[in-house]
C-alpha atoms as a printed R data frame, in Angstrom:
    type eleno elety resid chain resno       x      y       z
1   ATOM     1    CA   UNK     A     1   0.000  0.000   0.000
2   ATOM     2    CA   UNK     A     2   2.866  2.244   0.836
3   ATOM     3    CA   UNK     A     3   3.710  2.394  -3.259
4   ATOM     4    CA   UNK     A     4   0.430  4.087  -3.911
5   ATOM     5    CA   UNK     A     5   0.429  6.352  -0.988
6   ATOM     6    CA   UNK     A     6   1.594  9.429  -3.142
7   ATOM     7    CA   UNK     A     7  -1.933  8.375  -5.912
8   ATOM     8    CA   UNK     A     8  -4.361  8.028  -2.849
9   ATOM     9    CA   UNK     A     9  -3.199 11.179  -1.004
10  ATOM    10    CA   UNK     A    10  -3.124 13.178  -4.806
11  ATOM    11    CA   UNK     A    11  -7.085 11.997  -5.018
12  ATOM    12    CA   UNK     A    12  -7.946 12.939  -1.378
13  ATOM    13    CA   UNK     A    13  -5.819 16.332  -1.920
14  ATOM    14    CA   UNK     A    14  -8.190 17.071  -4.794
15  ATOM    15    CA   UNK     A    15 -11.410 16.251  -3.299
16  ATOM    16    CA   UNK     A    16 -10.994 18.015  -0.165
17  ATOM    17    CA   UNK     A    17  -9.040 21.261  -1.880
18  ATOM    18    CA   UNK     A    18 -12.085 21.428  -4.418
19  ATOM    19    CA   UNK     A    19 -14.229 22.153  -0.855
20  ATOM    20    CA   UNK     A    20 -12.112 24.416   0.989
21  ATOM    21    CA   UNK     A    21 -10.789 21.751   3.413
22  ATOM    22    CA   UNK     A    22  -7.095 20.212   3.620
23  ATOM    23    CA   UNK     A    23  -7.767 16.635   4.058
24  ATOM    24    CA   UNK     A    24  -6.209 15.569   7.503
25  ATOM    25    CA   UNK     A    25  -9.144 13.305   8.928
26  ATOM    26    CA   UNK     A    26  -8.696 11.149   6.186
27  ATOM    27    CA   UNK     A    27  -4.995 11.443   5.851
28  ATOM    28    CA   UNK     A    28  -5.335 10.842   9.889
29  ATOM    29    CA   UNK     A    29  -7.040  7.376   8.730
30  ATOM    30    CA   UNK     A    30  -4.976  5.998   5.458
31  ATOM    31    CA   UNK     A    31  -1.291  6.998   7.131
32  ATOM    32    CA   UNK     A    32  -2.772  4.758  10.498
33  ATOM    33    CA   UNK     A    33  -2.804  1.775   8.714
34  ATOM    34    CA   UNK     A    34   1.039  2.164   7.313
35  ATOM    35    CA   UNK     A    35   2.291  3.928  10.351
36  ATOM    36    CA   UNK     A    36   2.884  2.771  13.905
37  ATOM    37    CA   UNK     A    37   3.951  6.237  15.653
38  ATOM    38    CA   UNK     A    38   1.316  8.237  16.789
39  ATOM    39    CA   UNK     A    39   3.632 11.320  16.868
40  ATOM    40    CA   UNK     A    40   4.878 11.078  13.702
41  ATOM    41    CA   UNK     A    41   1.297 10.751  11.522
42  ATOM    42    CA   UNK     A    42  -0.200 13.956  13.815
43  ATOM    43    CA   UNK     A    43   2.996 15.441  12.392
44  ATOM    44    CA   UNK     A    44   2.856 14.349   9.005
45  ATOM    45    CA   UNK     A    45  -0.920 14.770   8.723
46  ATOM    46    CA   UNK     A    46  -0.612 18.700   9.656
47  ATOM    47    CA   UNK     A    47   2.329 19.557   7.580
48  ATOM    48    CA   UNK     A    48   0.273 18.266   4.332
49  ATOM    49    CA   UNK     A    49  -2.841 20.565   5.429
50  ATOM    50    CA   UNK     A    50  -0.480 23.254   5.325
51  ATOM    51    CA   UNK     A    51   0.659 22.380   2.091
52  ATOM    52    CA   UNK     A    52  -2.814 22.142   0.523
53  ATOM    53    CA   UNK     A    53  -4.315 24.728   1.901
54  ATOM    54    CA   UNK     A    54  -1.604 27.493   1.580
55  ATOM    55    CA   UNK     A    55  -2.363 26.596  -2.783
56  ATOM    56    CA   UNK     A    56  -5.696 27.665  -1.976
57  ATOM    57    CA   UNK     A    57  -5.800 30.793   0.609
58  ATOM    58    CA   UNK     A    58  -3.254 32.464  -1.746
59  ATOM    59    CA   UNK     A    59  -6.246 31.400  -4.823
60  ATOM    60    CA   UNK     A    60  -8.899 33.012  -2.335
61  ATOM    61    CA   UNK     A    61  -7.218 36.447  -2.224
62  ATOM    62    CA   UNK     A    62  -6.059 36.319  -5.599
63  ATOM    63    CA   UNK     A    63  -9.833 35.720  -6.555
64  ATOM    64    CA   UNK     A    64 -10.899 39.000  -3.597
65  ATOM    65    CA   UNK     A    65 -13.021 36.217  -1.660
66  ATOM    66    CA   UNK     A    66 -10.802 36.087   1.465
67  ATOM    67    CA   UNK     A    67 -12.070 39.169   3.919
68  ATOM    68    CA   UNK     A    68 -10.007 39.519   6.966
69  ATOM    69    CA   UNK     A    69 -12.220 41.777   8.869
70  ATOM    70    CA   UNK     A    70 -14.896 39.302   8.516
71  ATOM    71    CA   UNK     A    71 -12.296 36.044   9.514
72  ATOM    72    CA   UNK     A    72 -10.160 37.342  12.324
73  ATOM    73    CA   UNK     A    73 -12.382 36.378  15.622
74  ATOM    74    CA   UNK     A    74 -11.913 32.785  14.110
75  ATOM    75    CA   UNK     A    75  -8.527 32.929  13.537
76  ATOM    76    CA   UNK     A    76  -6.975 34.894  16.426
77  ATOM    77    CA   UNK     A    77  -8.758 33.054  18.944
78  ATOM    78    CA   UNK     A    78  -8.248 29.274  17.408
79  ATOM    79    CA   UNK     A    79  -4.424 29.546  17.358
80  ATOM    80    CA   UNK     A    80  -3.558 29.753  20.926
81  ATOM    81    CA   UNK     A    81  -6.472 27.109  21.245
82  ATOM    82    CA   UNK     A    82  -4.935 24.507  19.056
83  ATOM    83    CA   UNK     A    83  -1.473 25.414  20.282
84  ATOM    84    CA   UNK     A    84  -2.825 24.100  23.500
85  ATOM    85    CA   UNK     A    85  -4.089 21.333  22.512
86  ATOM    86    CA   UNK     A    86  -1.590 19.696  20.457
87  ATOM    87    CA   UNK     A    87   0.263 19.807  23.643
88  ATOM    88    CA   UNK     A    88  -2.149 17.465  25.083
89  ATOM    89    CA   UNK     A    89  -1.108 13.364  25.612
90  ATOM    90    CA   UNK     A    90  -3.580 10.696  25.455
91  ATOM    91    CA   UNK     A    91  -3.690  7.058  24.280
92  ATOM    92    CA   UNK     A    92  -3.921  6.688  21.148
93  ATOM    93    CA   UNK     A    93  -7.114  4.588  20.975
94  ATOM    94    CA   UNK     A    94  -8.605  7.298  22.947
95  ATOM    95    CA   UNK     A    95  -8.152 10.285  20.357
96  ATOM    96    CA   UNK     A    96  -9.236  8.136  17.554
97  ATOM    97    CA   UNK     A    97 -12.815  6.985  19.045
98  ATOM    98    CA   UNK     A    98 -12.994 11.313  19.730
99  ATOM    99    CA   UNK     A    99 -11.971 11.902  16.324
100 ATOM   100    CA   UNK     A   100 -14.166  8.817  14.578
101 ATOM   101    CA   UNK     A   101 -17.303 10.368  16.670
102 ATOM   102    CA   UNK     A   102 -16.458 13.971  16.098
103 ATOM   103    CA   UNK     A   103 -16.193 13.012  11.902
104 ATOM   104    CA   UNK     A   104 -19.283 11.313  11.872
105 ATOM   105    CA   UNK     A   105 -20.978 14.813  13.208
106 ATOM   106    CA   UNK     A   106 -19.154 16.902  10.465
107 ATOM   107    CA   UNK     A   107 -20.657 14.340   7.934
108 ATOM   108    CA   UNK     A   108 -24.142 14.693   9.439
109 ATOM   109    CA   UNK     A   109 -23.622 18.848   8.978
110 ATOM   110    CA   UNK     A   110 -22.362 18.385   5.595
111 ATOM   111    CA   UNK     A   111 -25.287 16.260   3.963
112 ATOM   112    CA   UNK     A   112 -27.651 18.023   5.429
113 ATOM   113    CA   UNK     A   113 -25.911 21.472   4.224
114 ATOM   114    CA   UNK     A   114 -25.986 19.297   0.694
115 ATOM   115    CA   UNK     A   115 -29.428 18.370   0.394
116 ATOM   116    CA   UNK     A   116 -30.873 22.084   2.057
117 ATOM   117    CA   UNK     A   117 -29.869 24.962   0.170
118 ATOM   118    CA   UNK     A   118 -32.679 27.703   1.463
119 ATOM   119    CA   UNK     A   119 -30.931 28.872   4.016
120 ATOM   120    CA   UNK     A   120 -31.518 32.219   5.531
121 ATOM   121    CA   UNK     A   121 -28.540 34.343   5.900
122 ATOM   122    CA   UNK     A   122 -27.642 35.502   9.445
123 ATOM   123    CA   UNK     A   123 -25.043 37.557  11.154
124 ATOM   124    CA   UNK     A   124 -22.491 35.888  13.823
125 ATOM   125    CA   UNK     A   125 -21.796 38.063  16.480
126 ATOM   126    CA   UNK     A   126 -17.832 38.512  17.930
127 ATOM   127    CA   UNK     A   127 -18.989 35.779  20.466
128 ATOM   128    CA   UNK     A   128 -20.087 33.517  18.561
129 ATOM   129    CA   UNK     A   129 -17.181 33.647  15.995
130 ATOM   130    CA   UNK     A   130 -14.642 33.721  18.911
131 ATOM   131    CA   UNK     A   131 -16.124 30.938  20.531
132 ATOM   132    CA   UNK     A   132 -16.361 28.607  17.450
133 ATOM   133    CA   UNK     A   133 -12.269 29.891  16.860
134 ATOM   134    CA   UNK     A   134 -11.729 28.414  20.727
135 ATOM   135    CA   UNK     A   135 -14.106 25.331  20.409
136 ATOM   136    CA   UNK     A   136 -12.746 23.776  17.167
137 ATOM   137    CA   UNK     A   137  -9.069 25.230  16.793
138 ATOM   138    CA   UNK     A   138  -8.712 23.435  20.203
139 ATOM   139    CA   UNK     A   139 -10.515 19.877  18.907
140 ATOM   140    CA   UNK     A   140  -8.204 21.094  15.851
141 ATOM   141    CA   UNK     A   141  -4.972 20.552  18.371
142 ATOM   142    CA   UNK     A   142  -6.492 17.486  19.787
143 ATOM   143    CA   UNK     A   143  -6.613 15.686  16.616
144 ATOM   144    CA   UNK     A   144  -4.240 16.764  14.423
145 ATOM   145    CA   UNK     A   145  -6.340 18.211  11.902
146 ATOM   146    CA   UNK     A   146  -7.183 21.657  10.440
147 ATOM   147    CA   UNK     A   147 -10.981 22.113  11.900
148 ATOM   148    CA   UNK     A   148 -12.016 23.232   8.386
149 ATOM   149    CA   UNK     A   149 -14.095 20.184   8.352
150 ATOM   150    CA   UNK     A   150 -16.170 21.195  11.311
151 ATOM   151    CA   UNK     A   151 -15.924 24.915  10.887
152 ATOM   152    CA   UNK     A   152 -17.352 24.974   7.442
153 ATOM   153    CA   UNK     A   153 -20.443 22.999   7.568
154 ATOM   154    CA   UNK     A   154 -21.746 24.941  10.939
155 ATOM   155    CA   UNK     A   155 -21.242 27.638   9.451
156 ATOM   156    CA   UNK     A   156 -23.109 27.013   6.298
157 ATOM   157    CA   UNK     A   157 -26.184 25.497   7.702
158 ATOM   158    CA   UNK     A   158 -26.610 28.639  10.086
159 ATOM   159    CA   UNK     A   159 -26.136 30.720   6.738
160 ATOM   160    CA   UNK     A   160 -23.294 33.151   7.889
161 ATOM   161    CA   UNK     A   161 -22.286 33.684   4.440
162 ATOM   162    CA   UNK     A   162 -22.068 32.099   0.920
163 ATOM   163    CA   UNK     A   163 -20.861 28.578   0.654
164 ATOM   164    CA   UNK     A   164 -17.866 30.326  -1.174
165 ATOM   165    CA   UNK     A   165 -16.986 32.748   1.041
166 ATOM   166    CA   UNK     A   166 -16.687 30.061   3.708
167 ATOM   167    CA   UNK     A   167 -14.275 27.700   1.629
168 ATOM   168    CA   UNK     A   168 -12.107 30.590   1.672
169 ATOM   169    CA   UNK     A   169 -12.344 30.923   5.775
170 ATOM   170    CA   UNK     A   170 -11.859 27.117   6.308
171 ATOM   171    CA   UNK     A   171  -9.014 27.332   4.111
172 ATOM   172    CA   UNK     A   172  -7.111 30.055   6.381
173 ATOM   173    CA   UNK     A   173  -8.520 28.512   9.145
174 ATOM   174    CA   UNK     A   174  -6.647 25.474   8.452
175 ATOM   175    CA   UNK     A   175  -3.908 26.830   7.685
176 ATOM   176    CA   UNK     A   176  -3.392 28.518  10.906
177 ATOM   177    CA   UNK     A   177  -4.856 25.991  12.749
178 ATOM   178    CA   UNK     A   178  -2.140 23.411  11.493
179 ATOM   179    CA   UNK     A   179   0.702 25.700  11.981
180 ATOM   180    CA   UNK     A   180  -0.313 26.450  15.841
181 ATOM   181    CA   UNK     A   181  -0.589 22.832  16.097
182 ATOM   182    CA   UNK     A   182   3.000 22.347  14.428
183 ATOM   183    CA   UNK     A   183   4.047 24.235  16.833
184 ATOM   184    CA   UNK     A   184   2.373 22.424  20.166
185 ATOM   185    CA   UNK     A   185   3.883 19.461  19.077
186 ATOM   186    CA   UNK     A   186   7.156 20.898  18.604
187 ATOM   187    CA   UNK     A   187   6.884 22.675  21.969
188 ATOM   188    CA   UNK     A   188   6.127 19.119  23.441
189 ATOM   189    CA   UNK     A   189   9.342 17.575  21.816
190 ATOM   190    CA   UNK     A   190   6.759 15.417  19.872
191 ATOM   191    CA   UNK     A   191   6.954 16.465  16.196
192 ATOM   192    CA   UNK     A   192   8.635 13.737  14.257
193 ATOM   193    CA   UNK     A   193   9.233 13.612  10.567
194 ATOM   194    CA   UNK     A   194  10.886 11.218   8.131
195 ATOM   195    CA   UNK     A   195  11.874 13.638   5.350
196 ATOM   196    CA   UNK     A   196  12.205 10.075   2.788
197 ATOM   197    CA   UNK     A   197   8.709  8.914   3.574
198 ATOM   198    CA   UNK     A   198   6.793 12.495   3.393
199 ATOM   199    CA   UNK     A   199   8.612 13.883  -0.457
200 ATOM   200    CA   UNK     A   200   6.461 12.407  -2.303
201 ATOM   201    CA   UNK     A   201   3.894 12.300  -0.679
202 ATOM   202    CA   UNK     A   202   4.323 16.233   0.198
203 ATOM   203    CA   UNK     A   203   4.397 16.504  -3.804
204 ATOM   204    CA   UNK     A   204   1.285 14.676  -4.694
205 ATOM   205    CA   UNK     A   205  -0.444 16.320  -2.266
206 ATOM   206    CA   UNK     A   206   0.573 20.026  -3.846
207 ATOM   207    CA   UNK     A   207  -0.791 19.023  -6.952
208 ATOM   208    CA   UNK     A   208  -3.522 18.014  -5.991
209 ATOM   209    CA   UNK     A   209  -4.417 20.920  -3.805
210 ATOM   210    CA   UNK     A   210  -3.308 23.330  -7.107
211 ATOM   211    CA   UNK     A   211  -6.488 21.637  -9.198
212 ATOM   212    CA   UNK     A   212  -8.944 21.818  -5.871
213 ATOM   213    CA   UNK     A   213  -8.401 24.802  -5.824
214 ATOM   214    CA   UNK     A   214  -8.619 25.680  -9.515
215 ATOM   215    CA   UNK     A   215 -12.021 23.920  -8.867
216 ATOM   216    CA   UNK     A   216 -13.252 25.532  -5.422
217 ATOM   217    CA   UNK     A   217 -12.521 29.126  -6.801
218 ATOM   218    CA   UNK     A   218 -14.580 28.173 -10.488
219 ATOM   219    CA   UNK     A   219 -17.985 28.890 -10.991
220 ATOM   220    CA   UNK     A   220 -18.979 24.896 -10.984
221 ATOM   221    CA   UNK     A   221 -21.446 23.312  -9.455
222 ATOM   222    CA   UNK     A   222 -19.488 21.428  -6.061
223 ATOM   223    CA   UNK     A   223 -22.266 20.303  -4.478
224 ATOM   224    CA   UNK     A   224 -21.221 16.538  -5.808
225 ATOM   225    CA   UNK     A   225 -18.125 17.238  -4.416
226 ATOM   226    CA   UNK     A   226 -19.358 18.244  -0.883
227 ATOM   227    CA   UNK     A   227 -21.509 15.100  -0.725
228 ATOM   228    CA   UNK     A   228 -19.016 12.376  -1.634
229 ATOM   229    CA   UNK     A   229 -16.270 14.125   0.670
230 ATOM   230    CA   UNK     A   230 -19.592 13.827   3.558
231 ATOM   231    CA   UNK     A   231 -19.683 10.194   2.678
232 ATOM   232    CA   UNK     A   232 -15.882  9.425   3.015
233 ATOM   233    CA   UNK     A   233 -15.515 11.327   6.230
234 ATOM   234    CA   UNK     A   234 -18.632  9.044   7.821
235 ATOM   235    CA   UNK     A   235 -17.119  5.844   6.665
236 ATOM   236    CA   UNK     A   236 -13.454  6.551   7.913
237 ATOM   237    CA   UNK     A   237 -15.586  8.224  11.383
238 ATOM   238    CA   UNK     A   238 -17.198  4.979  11.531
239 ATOM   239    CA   UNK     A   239 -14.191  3.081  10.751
240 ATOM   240    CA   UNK     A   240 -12.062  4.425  13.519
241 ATOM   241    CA   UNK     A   241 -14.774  4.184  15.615
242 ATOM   242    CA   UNK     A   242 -15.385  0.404  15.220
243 ATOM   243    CA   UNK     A   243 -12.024 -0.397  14.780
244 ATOM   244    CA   UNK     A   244 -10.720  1.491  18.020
245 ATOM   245    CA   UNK     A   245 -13.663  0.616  20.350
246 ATOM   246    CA   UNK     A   246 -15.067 -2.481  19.369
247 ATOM   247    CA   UNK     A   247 -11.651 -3.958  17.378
248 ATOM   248    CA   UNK     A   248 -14.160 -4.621  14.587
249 ATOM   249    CA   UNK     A   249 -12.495 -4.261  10.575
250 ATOM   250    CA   UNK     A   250 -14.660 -2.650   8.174
């Protein structure tokens, strides 16, 4: 399996890219099965979300969607969050029944955002978007992952802004997300890398993140996209879940 890690981590790069997210849950799940260090696939798993999703945020202000004064309760209050919780040790079979059940409820969001599309626009007040920055940039930190994946469908099923729009904050959100987090794990002398093992994978995933984001920042349709990315994250959710807490293989 290792031999086609670089085609399998291309395809998920693309998918997730095309919807404004980096990819890590399921990165989380495919590098688990060829990797025994805990350490070293939270590292791994942040420093590709970084690399997709620094393709696209540059594509987002390029195209004038990213707007800062809109994004910055999220960001400046998720960093120190996710900082923090990176820093955090648990068993490993512990963090991946959290992360299997917290997947499964980002699916849920996401077909439901896919199937409802009347959704009446409301404001989030500087609460609100701070307190969704502290909630999920610290589950971010926990798990290794961006948070784009929970971030994005809250936010479009309450209707904050257009789907769009929202890509573009996951995205940065992400991005900063997985650098705090970089640094957590660094700061708790457990950030491990083998340079041999991530090059080509670190490639792949750069190209695909380039045509994701070609896509995300089109004028397509990527409502397709959204639902088959909410059907992969609820069978890897329910795959860590099972295998984790019950030791059953699906």
């Amino acid at each position: 399996m290792i031999d086609y890690l670089p085609y399998i981590f291309f395809g998920v790069a693309l998918f997730y890219s095309s919807v404004g997210f980096g990819g890590g849950s399921s990165y989380l799940a495919i590098l688990s099965l060829v990797l025994t260090d805990f350490f070293e696939i939270r590292s791994l798993v942040l420093i590709l979300n970084v690399t997709v999703v620094s393709i696209g945020t540059l594509m987002y202000i390029k195209n004038k969607v990213f707007d800062i004064k809109k994004f910055w309760p999220f960001i400046v209050f998720s960093m120190p969050a996710a900082f923090l919780g990176a820093q955090l040790e648990f068993s490993q079979e512990n963090f991946f029944i959290i992360l299997g059940t917290a997947l499964l409820l980002a699916a849920l969001f996401m077909i439901f955002q896919s199937i409802n599309h009347k959704f009446e626009r409301k404001e989030l007040k500087l609460s609100g978007r701070a307190g969704l920055g502290v909630g999920i940039g610290f589950l971010s930190g926990l798990a290794g992952i961006g948070g784009g994946i929970f971030l994005s469908p809250i936010l479009n099923v309450y209707g904050w802004a257009t789907p769009r729009v929202i890509a573009s904050l996951a995205s940065v959100f992400i991005w900063t997300n997985s650098v705090a987090g970089l640094i957590g794990l660094w700061r708790a002398d457990t950030l491990k890398i083998d340079i041999g093992f991530v090059a080509p994978i670190f490639i792949a995933v750069a190209l695909g993140g380039v045509i994701g984001s070609y896509l995300s920042n089109s004028k397509i349709n990527l409502n397709w996209i959204r639902i088959f990315t909410a059907l992969l994250v609820s069978y890897v959710g329910a795959r860590i879940i099972l295998l984790n807490g019950f030791g059953i293989k699906i």
